[in-house]
C-alpha positions as CSV (number, residue, x, y, z in Angstrom):
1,X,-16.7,-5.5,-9.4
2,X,-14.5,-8.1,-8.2
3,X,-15.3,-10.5,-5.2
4,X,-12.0,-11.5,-3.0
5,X,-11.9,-14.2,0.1
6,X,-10.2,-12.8,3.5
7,X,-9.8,-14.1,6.6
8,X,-10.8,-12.1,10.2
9,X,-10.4,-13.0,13.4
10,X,-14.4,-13.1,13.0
11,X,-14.1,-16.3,10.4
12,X,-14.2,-15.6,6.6
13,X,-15.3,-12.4,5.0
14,X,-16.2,-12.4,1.1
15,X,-15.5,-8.7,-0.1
16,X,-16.5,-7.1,-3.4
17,X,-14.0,-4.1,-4.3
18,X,-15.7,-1.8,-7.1
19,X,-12.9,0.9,-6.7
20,X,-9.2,1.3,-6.4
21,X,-7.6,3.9,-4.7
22,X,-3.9,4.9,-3.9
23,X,-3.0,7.9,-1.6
24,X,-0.1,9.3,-2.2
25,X,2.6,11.8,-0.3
26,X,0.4,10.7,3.2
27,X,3.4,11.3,5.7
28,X,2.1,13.4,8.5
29,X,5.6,14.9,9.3
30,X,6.5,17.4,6.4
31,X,10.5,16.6,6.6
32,X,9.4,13.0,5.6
33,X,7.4,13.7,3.0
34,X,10.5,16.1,1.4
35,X,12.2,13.2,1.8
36,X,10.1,11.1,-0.3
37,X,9.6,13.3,-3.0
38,X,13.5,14.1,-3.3
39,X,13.7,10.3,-3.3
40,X,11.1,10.4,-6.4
41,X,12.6,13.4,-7.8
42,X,16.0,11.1,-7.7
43,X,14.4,8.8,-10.2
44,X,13.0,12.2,-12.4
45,X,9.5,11.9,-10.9
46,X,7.8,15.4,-10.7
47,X,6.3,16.6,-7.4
48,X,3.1,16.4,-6.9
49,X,0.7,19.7,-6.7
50,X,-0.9,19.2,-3.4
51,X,-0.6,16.3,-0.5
52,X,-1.8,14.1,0.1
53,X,-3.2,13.2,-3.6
54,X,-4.7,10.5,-4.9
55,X,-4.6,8.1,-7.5
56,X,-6.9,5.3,-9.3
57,X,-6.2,1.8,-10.3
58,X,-8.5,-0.8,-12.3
59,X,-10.0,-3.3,-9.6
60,X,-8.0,-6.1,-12.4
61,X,-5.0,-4.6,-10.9
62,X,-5.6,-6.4,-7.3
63,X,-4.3,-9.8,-6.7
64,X,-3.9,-12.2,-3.9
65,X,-1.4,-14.3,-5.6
66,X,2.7,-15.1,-4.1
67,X,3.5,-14.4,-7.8
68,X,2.9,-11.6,-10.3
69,X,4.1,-10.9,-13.8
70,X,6.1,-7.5,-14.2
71,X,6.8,-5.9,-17.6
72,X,11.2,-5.2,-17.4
73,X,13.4,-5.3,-14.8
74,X,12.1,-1.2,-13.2
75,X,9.6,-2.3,-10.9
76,X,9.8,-2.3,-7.1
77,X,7.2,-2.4,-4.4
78,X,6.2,-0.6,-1.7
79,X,4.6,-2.0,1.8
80,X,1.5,-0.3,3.0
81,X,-1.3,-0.8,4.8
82,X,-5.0,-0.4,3.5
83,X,-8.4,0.3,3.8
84,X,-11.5,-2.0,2.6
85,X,-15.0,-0.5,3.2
86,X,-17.8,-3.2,3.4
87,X,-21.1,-3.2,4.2
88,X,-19.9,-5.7,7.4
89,X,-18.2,-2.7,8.5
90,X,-13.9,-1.6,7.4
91,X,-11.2,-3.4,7.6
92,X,-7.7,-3.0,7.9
93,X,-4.7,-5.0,5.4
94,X,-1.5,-4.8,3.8
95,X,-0.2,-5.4,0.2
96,X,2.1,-3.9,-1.9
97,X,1.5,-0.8,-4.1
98,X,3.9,-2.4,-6.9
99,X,5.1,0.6,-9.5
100,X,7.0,0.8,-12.4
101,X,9.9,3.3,-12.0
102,X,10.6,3.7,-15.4
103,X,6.7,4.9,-15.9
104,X,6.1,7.1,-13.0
105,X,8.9,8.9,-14.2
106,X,6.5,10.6,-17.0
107,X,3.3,9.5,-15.7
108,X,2.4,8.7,-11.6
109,X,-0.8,7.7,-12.2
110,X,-0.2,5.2,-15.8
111,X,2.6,3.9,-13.3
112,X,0.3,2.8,-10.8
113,X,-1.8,1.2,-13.6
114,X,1.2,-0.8,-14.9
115,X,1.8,-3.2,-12.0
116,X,-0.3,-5.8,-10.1
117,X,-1.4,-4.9,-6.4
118,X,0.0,-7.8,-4.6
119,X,-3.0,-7.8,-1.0
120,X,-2.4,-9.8,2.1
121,X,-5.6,-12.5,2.1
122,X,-6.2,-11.5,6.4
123,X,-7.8,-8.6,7.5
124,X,-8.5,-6.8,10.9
125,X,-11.8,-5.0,11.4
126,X,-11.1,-1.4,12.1
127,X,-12.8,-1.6,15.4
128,X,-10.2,-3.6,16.8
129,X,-7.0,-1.2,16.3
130,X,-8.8,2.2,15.8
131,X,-8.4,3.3,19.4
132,X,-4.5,2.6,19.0
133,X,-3.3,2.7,15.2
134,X,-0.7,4.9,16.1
135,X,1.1,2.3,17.5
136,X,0.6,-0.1,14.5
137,X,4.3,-0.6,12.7
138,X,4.8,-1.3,9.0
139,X,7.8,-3.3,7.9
140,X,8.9,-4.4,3.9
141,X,11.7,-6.6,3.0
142,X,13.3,-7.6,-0.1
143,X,15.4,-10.5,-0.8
144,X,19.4,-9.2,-1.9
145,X,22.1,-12.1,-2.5
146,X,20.0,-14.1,-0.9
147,X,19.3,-12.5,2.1
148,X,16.0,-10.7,3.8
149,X,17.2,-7.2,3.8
150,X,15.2,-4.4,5.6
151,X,13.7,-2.1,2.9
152,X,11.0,-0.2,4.7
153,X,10.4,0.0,8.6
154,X,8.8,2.4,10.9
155,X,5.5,3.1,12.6
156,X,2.4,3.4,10.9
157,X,1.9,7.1,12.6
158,X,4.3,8.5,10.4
159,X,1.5,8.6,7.7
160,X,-1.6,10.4,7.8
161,X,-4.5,9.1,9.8
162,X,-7.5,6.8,8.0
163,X,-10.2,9.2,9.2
164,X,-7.8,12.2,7.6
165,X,-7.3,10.6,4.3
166,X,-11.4,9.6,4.0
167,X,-12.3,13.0,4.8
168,X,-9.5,14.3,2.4
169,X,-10.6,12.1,-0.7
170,X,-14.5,12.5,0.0
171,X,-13.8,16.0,-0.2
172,X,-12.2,15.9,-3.5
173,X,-14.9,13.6,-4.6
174,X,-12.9,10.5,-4.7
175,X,-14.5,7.3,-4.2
176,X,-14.6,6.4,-0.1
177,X,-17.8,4.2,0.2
178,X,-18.3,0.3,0.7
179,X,-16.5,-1.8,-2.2
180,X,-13.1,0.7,-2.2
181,X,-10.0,-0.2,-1.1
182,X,-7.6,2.5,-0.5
183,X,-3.7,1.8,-0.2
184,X,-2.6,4.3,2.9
185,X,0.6,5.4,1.2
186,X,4.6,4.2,2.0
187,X,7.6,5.1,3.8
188,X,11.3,6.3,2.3
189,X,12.9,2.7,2.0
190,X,16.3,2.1,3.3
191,X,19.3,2.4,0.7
192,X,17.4,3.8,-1.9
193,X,14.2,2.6,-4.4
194,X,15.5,-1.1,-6.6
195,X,13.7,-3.2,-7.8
196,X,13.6,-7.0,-6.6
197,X,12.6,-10.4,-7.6
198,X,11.0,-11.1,-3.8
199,X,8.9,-8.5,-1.3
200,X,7.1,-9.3,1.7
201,X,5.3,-6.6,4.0
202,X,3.8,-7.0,7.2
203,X,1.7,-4.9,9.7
204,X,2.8,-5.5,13.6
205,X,-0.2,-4.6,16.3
206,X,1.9,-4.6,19.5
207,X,-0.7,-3.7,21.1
208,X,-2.7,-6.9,20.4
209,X,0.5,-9.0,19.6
210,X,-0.4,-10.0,16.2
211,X,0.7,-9.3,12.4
212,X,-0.8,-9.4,9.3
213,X,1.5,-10.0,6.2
214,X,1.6,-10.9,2.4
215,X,4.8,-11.7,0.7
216,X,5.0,-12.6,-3.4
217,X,7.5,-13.2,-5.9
218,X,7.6,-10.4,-9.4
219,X,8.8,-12.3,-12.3
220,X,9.7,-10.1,-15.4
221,X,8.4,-11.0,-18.8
């Protein structure tokens, strides 16, 4: 178990997170998810058998810092949102699911293992944005020559509903109860997946006019 600090719009909220969850090929629209997986398949990644799947991750691999340590140069991020079940109730964050490329291309699930999992330090309580998360947006940047380039963008309904993944991984016997956090899953990034030195995410409620974000530096060693 590891204990984290967040912030709410409720005031501070100490978490413990006993399991780590990643869920993977999400998109709702099949077309997208094709797309994805030929993305993957770019980089010599095999398909996965079903969607969505999932994947675990050590708890050690969760980190609130603005800078991690990669191993190489074949990492990249991804933006997506997330799930934390507490016995106050879940919330809703964002963070990076940080892979290494080289990795995944023989092993998915040692590949999620590999990197840190940069989190956002704010959270929403799920109450707050359940009766419109489809209108929740999800946008990554990376930093290229010195400039903020778009690398992910779109709305959060392209991805499989939280209710629909929960019901999904409790069926497969996946952990789903207070203490996991479960990454939602990604969109295809623009140009292509690289790797870069600086990644920031954020989540966009229009609805409520507020955004959650988390942004961190990945130095190689």
């Amino acid at each position: 178990m590891r204990e984290f600090e967040f912030t709410t719009p409720q005031g501070p909220l100490r978490a413990a997170v006993t399991e780590v969850v990643i869920a993977g090929w999400t998109g709702r629209d099949a077309h997208k998810v094709q797309e994805h997986i030929e993305e993957l398949a770019a980089l010599g990644v095999a398909p996965p058998a079903t969607v969505p799947c999932f994947y675990r991750a050590g708890i050690e691999t969760l980190t609130q810092s603005a800078l991690v340590d990669v191993l190489g140069v074949d990492s990249s991020g991804e933006g997506e949102w997330f799930l934390l079940e507490t016995p106050e109730g879940r919330f809703v964050g964002c963070g990076s699911d940080h892979t290494d490329r080289v990795v995944e291309a023989y092993s998915i699930a040692v590949s999620k293992q590999m990197c840190p999992k940069p989190i956002g330090d704010h959270l929403w309580p799920w109450a707050e944005v359940a009766d419109h998360w489809d209108l929740i947006e999800i946008h990554s940047e990376i930093l290229e020559a010195g400039t903020w380039v778009t690398y992910q963008q779109g709305p959060i309904s392209a991805m499989r509903h939280p209710d629909d993944l929960v019901d999904k991984a409790r069926a497969l016997g996946v952990p789903n109860g207070a203490g996991t956090l479960m990454f939602g899953g990604t969109l295809p990034v623009h140009g292509g997946i690289r790797p870069a030195a600086q990644f920031r995410v954020t989540l966009h409620d229009p609805v409520l006019g507020r955004s959650l974000g988390h942004a961190y530096a990945a130095r190689s060693v």
